[in-house]
C-alpha positions as CSV (number, residue, x, y, z in Angstrom):
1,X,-10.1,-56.9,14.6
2,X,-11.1,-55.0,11.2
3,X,-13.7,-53.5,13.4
4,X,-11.6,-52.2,16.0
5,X,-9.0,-50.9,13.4
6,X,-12.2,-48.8,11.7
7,X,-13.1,-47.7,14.8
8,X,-9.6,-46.7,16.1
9,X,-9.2,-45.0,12.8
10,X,-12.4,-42.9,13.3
11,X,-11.2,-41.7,16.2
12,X,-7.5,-40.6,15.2
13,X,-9.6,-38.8,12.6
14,X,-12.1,-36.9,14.7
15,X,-9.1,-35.9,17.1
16,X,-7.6,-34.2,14.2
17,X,-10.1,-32.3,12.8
18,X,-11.1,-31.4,16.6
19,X,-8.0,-30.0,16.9
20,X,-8.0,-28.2,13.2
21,X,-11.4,-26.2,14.6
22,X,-9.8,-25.5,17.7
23,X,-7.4,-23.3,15.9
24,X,-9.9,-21.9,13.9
25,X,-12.0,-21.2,16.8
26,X,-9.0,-19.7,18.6
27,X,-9.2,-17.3,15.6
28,X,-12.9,-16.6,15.6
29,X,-12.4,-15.9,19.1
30,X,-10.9,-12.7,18.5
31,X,-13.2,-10.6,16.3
32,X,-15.3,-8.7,18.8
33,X,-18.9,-9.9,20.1
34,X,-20.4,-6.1,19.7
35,X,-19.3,-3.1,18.0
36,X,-20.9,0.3,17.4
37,X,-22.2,1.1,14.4
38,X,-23.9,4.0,12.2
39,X,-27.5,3.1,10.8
40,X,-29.5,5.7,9.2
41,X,-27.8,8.4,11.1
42,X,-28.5,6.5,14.8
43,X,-25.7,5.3,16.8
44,X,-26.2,1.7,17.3
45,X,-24.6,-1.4,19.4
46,X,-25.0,-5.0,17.1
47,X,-23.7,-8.3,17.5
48,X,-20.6,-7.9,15.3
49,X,-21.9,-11.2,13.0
50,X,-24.9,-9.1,12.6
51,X,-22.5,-6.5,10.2
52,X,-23.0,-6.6,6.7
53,X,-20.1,-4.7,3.7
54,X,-21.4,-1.1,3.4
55,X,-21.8,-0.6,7.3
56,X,-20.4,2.2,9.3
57,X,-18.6,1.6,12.2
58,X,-17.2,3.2,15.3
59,X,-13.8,2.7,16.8
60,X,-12.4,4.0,20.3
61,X,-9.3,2.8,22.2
62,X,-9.5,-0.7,23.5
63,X,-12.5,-2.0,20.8
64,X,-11.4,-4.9,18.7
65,X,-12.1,-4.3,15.0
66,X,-15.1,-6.3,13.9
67,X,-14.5,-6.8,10.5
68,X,-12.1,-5.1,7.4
69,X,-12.8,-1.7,7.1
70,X,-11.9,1.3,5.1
71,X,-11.0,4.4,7.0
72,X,-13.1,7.6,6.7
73,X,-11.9,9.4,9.8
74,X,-8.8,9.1,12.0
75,X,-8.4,11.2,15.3
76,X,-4.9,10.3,16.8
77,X,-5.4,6.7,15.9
78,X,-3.3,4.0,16.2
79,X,-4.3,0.0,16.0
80,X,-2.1,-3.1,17.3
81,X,-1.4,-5.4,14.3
82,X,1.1,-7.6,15.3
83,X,-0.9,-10.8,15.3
84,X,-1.2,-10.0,11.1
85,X,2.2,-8.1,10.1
86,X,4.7,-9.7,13.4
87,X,5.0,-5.7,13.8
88,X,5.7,-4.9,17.4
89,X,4.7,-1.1,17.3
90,X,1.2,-0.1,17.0
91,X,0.3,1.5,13.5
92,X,-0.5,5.2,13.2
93,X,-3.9,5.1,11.3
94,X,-4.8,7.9,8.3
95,X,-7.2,8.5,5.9
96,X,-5.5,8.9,2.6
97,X,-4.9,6.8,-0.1
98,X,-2.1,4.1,-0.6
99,X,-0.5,2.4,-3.4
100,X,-1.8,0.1,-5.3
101,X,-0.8,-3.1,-4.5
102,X,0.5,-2.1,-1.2
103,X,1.4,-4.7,1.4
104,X,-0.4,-5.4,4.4
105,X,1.9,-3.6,6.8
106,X,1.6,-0.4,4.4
107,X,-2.1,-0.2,3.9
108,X,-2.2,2.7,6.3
109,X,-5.7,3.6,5.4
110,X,-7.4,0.1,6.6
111,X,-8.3,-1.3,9.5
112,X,-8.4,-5.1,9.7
113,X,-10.8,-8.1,11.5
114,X,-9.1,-9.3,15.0
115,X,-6.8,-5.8,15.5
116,X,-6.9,-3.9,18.8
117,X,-7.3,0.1,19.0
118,X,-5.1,0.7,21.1
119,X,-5.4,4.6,20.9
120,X,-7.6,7.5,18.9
121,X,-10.9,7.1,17.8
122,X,-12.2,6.6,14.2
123,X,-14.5,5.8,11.4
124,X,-14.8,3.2,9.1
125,X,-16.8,1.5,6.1
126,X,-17.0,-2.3,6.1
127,X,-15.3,-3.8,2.9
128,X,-15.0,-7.6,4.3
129,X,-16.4,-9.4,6.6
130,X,-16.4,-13.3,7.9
131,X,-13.7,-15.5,5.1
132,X,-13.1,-12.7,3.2
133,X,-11.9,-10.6,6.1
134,X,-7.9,-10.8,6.3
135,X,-7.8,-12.9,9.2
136,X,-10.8,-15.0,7.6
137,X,-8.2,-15.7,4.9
138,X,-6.1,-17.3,7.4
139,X,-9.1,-19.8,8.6
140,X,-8.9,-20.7,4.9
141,X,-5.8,-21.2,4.5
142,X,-5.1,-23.7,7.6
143,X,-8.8,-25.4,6.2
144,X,-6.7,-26.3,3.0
145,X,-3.2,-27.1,4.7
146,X,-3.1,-30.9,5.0
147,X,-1.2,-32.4,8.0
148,X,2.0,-33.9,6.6
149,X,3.5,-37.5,7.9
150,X,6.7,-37.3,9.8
151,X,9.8,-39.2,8.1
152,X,9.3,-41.6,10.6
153,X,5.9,-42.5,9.3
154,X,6.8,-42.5,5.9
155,X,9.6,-45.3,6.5
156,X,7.3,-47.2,8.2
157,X,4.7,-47.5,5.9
158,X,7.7,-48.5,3.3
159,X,8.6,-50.7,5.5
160,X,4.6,-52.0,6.0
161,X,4.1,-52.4,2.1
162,X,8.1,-54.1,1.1
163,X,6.9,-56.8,4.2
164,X,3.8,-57.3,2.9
165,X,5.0,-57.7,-0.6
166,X,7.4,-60.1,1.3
167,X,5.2,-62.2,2.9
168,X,2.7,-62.3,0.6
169,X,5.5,-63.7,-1.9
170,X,6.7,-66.2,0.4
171,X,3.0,-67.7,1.6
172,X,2.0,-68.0,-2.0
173,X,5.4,-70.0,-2.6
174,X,4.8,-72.2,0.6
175,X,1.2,-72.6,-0.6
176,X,1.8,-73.9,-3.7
177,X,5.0,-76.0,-2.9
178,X,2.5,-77.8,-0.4
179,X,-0.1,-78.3,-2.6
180,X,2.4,-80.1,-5.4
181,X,3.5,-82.4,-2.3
182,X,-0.1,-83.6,-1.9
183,X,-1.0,-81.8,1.2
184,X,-4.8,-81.0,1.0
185,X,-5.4,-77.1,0.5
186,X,-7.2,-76.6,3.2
187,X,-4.5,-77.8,5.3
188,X,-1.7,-75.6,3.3
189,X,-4.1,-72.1,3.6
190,X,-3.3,-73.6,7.4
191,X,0.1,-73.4,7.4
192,X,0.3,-70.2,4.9
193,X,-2.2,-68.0,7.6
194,X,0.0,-69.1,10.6
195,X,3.6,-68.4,8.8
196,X,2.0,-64.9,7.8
197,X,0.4,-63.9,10.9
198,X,4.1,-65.4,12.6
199,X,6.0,-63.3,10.2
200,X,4.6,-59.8,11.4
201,X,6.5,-58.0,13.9
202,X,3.2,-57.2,16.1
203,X,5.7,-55.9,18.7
204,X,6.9,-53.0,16.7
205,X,4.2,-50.6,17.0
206,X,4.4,-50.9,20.8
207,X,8.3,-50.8,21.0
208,X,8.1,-47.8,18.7
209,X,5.5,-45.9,20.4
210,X,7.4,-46.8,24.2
211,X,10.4,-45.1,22.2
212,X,9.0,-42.0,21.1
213,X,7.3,-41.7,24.3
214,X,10.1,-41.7,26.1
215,X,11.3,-39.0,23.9
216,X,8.4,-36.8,25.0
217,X,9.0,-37.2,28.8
218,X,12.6,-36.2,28.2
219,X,11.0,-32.8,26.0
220,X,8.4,-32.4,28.8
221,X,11.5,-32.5,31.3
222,X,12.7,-29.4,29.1
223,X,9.5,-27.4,29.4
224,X,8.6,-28.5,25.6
225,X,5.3,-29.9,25.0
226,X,4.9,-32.5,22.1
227,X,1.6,-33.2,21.0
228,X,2.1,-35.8,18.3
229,X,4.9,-38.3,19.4
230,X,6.0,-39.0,15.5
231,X,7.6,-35.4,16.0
232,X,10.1,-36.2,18.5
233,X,11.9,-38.3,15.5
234,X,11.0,-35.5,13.1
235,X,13.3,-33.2,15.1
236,X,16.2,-35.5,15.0
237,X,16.2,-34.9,10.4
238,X,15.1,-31.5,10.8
239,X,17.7,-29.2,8.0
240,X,16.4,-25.8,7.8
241,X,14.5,-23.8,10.7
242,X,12.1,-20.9,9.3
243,X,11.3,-18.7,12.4
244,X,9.0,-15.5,12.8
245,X,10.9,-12.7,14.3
246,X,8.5,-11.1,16.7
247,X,7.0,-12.5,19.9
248,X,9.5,-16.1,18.8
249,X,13.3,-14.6,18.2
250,X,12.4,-12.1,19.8
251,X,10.3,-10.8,23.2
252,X,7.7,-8.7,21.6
253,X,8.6,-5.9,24.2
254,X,10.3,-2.9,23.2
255,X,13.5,-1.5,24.4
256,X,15.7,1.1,24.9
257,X,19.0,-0.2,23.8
258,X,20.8,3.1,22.9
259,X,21.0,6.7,24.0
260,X,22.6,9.7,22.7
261,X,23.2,13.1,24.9
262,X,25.6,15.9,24.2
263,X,28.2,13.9,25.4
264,X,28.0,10.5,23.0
265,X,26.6,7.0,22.4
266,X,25.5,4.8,25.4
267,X,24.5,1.2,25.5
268,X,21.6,0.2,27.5
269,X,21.0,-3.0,28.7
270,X,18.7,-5.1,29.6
271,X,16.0,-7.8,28.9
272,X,12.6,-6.9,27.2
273,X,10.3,-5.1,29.8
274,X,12.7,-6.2,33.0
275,X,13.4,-3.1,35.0
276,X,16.9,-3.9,35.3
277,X,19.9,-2.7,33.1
278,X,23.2,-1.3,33.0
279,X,24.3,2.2,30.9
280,X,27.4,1.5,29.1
281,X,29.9,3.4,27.0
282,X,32.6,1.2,25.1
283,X,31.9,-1.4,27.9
284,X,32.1,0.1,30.8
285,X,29.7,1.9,33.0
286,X,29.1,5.3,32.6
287,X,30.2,8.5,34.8
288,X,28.8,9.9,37.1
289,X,28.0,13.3,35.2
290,X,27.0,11.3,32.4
291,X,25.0,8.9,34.6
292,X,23.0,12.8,36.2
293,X,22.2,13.8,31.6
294,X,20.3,10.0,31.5
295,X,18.7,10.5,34.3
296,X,17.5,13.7,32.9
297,X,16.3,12.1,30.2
298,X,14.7,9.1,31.5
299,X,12.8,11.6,33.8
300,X,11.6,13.8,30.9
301,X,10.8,11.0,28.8
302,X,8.7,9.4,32.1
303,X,6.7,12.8,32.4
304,X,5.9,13.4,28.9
305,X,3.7,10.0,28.9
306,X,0.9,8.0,29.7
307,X,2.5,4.0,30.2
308,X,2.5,1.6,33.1
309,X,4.5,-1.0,34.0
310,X,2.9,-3.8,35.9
311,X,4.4,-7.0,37.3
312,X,2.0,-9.9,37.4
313,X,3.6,-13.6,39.0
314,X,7.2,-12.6,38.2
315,X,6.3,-11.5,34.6
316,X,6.6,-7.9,33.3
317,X,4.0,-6.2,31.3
318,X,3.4,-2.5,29.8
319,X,-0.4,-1.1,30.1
320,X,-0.1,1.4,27.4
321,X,1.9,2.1,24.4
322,X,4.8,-0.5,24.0
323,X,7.4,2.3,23.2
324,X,6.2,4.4,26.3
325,X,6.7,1.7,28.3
326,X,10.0,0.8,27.5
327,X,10.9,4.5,28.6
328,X,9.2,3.7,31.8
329,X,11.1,0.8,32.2
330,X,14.3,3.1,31.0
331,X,13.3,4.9,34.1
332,X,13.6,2.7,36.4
333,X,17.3,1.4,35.0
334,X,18.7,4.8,35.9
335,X,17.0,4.8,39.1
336,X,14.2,6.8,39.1
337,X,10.6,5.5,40.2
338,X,8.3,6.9,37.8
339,X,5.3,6.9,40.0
340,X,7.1,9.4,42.5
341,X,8.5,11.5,39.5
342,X,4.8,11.7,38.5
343,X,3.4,12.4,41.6
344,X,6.3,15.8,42.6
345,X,5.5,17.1,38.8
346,X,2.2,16.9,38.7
347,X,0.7,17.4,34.7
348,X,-1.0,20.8,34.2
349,X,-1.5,20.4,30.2
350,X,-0.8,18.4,27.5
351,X,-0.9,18.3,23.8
352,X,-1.2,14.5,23.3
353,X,0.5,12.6,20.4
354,X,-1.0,12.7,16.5
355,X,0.2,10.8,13.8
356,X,0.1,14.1,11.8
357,X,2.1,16.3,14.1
358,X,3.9,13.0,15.2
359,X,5.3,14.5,18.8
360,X,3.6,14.4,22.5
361,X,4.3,17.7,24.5
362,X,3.1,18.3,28.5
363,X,3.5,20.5,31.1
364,X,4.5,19.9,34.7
365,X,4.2,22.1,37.6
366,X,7.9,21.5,39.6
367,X,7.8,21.1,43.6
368,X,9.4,24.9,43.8
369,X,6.4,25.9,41.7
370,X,8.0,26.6,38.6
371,X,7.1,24.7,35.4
372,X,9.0,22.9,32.8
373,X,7.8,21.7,29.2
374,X,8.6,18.3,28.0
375,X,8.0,17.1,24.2
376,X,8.9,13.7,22.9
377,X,8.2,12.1,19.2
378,X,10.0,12.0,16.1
379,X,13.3,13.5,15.8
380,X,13.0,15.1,13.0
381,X,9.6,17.3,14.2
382,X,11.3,17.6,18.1
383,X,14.3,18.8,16.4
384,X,12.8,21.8,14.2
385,X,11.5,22.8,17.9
386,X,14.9,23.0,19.4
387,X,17.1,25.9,19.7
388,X,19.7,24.8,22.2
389,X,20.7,21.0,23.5
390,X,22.6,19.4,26.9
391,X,20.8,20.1,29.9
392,X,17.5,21.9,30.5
393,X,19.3,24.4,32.9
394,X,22.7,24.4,31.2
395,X,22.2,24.1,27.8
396,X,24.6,25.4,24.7
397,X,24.1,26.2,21.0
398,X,22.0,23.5,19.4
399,X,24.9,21.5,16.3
400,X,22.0,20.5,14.1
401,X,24.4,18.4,11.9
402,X,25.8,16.1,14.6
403,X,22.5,15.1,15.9
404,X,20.8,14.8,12.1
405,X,23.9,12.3,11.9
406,X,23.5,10.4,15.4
407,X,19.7,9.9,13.9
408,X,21.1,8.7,10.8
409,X,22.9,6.3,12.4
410,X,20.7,4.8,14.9
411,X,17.8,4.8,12.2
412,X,20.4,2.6,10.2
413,X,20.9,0.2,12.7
414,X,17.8,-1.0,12.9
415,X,16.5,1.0,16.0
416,X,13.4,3.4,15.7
417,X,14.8,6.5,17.1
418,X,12.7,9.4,19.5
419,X,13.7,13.1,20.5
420,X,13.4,13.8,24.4
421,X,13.4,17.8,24.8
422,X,12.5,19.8,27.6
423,X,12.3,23.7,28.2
424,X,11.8,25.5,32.0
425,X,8.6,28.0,31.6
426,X,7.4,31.2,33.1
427,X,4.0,31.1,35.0
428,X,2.7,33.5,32.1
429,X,3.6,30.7,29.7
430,X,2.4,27.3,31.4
431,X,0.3,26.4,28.3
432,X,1.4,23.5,26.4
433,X,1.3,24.8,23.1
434,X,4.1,27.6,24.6
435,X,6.1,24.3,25.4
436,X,7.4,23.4,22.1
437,X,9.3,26.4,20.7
438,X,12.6,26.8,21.7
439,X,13.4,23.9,22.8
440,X,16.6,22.3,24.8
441,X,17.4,19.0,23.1
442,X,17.9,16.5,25.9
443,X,18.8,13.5,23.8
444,X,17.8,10.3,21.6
445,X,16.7,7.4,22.5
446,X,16.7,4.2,20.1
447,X,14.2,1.8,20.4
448,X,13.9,-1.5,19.3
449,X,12.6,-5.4,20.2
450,X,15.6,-6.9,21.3
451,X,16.4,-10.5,20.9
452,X,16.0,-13.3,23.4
453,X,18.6,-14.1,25.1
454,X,18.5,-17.9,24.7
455,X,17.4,-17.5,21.0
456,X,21.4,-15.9,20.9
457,X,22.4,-19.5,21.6
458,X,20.1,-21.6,20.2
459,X,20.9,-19.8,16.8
460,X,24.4,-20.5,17.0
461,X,24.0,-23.9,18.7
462,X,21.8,-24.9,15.5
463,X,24.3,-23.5,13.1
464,X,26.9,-25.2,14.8
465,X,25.0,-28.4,14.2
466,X,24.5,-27.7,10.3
467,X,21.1,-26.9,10.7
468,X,20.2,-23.6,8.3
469,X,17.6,-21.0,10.2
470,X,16.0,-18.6,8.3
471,X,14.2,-15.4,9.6
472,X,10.5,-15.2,8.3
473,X,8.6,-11.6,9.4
474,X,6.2,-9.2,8.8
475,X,7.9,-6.3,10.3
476,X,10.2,-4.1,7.9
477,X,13.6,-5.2,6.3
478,X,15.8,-2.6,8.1
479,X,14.3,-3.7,11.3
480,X,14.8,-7.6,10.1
481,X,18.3,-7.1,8.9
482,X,19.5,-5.4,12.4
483,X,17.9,-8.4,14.2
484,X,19.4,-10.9,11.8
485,X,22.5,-9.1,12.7
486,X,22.4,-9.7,16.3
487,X,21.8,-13.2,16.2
488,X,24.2,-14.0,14.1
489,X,22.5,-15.0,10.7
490,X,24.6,-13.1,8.1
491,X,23.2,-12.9,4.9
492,X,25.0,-10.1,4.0
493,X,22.8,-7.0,3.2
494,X,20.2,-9.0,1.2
495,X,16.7,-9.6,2.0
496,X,13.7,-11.0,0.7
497,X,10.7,-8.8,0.7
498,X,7.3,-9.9,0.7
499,X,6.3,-7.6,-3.0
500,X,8.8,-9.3,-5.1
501,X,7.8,-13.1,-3.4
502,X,4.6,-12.4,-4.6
503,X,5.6,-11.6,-8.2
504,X,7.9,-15.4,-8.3
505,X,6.8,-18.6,-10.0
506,X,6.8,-21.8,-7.5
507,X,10.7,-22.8,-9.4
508,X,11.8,-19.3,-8.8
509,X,11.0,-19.1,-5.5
510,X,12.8,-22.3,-4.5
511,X,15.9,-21.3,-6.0
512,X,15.8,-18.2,-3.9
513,X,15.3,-20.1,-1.0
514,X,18.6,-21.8,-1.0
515,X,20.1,-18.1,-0.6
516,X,18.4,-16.2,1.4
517,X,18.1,-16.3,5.2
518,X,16.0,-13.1,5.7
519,X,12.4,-12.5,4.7
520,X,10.8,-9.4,5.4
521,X,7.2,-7.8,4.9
522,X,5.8,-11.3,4.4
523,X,1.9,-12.3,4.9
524,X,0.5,-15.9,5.8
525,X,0.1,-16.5,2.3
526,X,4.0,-16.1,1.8
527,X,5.0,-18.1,5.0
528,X,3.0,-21.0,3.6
529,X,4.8,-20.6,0.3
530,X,8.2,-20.6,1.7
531,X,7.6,-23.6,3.8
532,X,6.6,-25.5,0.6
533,X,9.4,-24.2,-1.3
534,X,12.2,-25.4,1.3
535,X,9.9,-28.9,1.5
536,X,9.8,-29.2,-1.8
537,X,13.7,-28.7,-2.2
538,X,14.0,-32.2,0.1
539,X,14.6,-29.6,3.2
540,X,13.0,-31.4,6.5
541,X,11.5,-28.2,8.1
542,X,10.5,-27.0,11.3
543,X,8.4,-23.4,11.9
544,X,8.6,-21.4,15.1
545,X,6.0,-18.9,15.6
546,X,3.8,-17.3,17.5
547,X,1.0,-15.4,15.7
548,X,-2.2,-16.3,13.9
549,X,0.0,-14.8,10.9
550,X,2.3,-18.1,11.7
551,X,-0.6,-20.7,11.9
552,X,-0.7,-22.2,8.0
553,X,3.0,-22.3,7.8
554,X,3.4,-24.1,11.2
555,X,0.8,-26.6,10.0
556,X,2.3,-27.3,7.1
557,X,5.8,-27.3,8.2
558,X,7.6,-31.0,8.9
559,X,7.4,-29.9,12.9
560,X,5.5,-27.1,14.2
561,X,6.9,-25.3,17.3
562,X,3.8,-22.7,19.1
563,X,5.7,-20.2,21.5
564,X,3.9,-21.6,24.9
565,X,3.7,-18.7,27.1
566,X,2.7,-16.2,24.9
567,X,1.5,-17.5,21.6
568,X,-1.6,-17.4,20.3
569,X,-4.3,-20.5,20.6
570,X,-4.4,-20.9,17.0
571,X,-0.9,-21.1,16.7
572,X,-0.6,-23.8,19.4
């Protein structure tokens, strides 16, 4: 029996840390196998565990960064890092130098282990590599995280050591009353072993483990996968819910959810990438003239970039960047197929997008063989180029002031806001860099990663039940606070940002916890943190994430919750 309880005990074990490596594997999956770099002036293709701190390395679109490297040159370059910050926008890339002390979302100047170019070319030195390597810090971290046991586990080893103490009480009582009676000792330890051995609920394991199994195939019946039974009970006492933002609250795909022409506000919407939406003003659907200036827009906006949308088995997906696609998929909403609008207008120039110049412009030959100009980028740049707004062929004096305020506006709300201009053009002046002076201003677009539909409800179904949830992100606080807005978790206008986290002691940080419901511009390191805190408060707490950002703080929350269909293996 001691044997098989060694042996079962070895095995739990090995499962454990099996699955532990898995997650750090899952991480080490995603630095890149090669990478280019420059030795002694020769361009040269290594294994990327072959580069060493001092290195000079390569980057074009689509390479995965190999390790953390300092920037020396930037062309146009811009890096996915939303498995580190939870940001959902590729990062503009730059040389310069930042702040020191400056986050990790802010540290312009860097590119890190495990991010995807997604645009632009560039040059970097090598300042980390393997565990010392951003995402190697993460690896760390889950190494050090010990696995907590569920309150379910901790009763019943209470309950284990109170019947021991128990029966151990009463055998030595029954023992020695027998032995002052004259029964011979051997024949007492008898009687003692088979009232102990009687008094042990050897049933209970297998009742409990039929109960919590039961649990899981009614969570499996709800497309929720549990991989440590004790959890389904852990659920049940959960008190506060600390969820990442990006990719968990919300869809990780951008959206168009407002417009602004000459004539007013619009609603769009719509769910993440689906190409299906409504255009709304105070509730109801547009007019039909206003319904001809979005298509206008969505048509320039479809022209003046490079995304795709693709459908693979039902599911919607952007090849590309995410905030071109959504004005592909903005397209489609007001009825336009992209690849036809394309196709009649066929691109004659361009002058793509820089993070310096921070606007795209291109040039379209129209099926009557005219041409027309389109530009799109920051509003701010697009409107310096504009002269007049409305529509391309009927346009009136540009009011500078109105649509300085309409960006005001939409930029507080949370949305991250982009000019769409357009300007016909004379054969003579078909080159693109004749496209962006005087300018009509077709409208704004605001942009943002809108919340899941069911996370709406479950929010409010949680709060309902007196269960706290608090928002835990790497993205920016005005984009947090809009979110927060939407789904209902007022906290005022405060939020917690990941700089003055850092500077609190462990006592001050639990006090803050009690307060706050938004954190914003938070690393790993502080996830972890603020899981501890609430624990350490008495809170029973359960993490929702997706990211390899989330991975430390799911493992040490009470109940870890991995997004299935698109979170990361190391989260799961």
């Amino acid at each position: 029996v001691i044997l098989a309880v060694v042996l079962a005990n070895a095995l739990i074990g090995f499962i454990q840390e099996g699955r532990a490596e898995q997650a750090i594997e899952a991480i080490r999956s995603l630095i890149a196998p090669r990478t280019t770099v420059l030795r002694e002036g020769t361009r040269r293709s290594i294994d990327a565990t072959a580069i060493v701190p001092g290195d000079l390395v390569l980057l074009e679109a689509g390479d995965r960064v190999p390790a953390d490297l300092r920037l020396l040159h930037a062309s146009r370059m811009r890096i996915d890092e939303s498995l580190l910050t939870g940001e959902s926008v590729a990062i503009d890339k730059q040389v310069d130098a930042v702040p020191q002390g400056a986050g990790l979302g802010d540290r312009l100047n860097m590119a890190f282990s495990g991010t995807l170019v997604v645009a632009g070319q560039g040059l970097g030195i090598v300042v980390a590599t393997g565990i010392r390597t951003e995402i190697g810090r993460i690896s760390t971290l889950l190494r050090n995280v010990q696995t907590l046991k569920t309150p379910l586990l901790k009763k019943m080893d209470r309950f284990g050591r109170q019947l021991a103490a128990v029966i151990l009480g009463v055998s030595m009582a029954v023992f020695i009353g027998a032995l002052a009676r004259g029964i011979p000792w051997d024949d007492a330890f008898l009687v003692v072993v088979g009232l102990a051995v009687s008094a042990i609920p050897e049933g209970l394991p297998a009742v409990l483990s039929i109960t919590l199994a039961l649990g899981v195939r009614r969570m499996a019946a709800r497309q929720a996968i549990v991989r440590l039974m004790p959890a389904v009970e852990t659920l049940g006492a959960v008190t506060v819910i600390c969820s990442d933002k990006t990719g968990t609250l919300t869809r990780n795909e951008m959206m168009v959810a407002q417009i602004v022409t000459a004539g007013g506000d619009i609603e769009v919407t719509g769910d993440g990438y689906q190409p299906h939406g409504e255009f709304l003003r105070d509730g109801q659907p547009v007019a039909q003239t206003e319904a001809q200036a979005i298509r206008e827009l969505a048509e320039m906006a479809v022209l003046c970039n490079d995304a795709e949308l693709q459908a693979h088995d039902g599911l919607w997906s952007v090849s590309g960047d995410p905030m071109e696609g959504a004005l592909v998929v903005l397209a489609h909403k007001a009825g336009l197929d992209p690849h036809t609008v394309r196709a009649n207008n066929p691109r004659v120039s361009e002058i793509p997008f820089d993070s310096v110049q921070k606007f795209m412009a291109t040039v379209h030959r129209l099926p009557d063989g005219r041409h027309l100009g389109c530009v799109k980028g920051a509003p701010e740049q697009v409107l310096d180029m504009c002269a007049a707004q409305g529509s391309a062929a009927d346009a009136a004096p540009l009011s500078r002031a109105e649509w300085e305020t309409a960006i005001d506006r939409l930029a507080h709300a949370g949305y991250r806001v982009m000019a769409v201009a357009a300007r016909p053009l004379a054969e003579a002046d078909c080159a693109a860099d004749e496209a962006i002076q005087n300018l009509t201003l077709i409208g704004l677009v605001g942009l943002q990663d809108p919340p899941r539909q069911e996370a709406l409800a479950a929010v409010a179904e949680c709060q309902h039940a007196g269960i706290r949830v608090k928002m835990i992100t790497g993205d920016h606080v005005g984009t947090a606070m809009a979110i927060a807005r939407q789904l209902g978790l007022h906290d005022g206008d405060k939020a917690l940002l990941g700089t003055r986290l850092e500077k609190m002691d462990d006592e001050a940080l639990r006090e803050a916890v009690r307060h706050t419901t938004v954190f914003a511009r938070t690393t790993p390191e502080h996830k972890l943190r603020l899981v501890q805190a609430l624990q350490a408060n008495g809170e029973v707490v359960a993490m929702t994430g997706d990211g390899i950002n989330d991975a430390p703080a799911l493992k040490q929350a009470d109940v870890g919750v991995a997004m299935g269909k698109k979170g990361t293996e190391a989260a799961k």
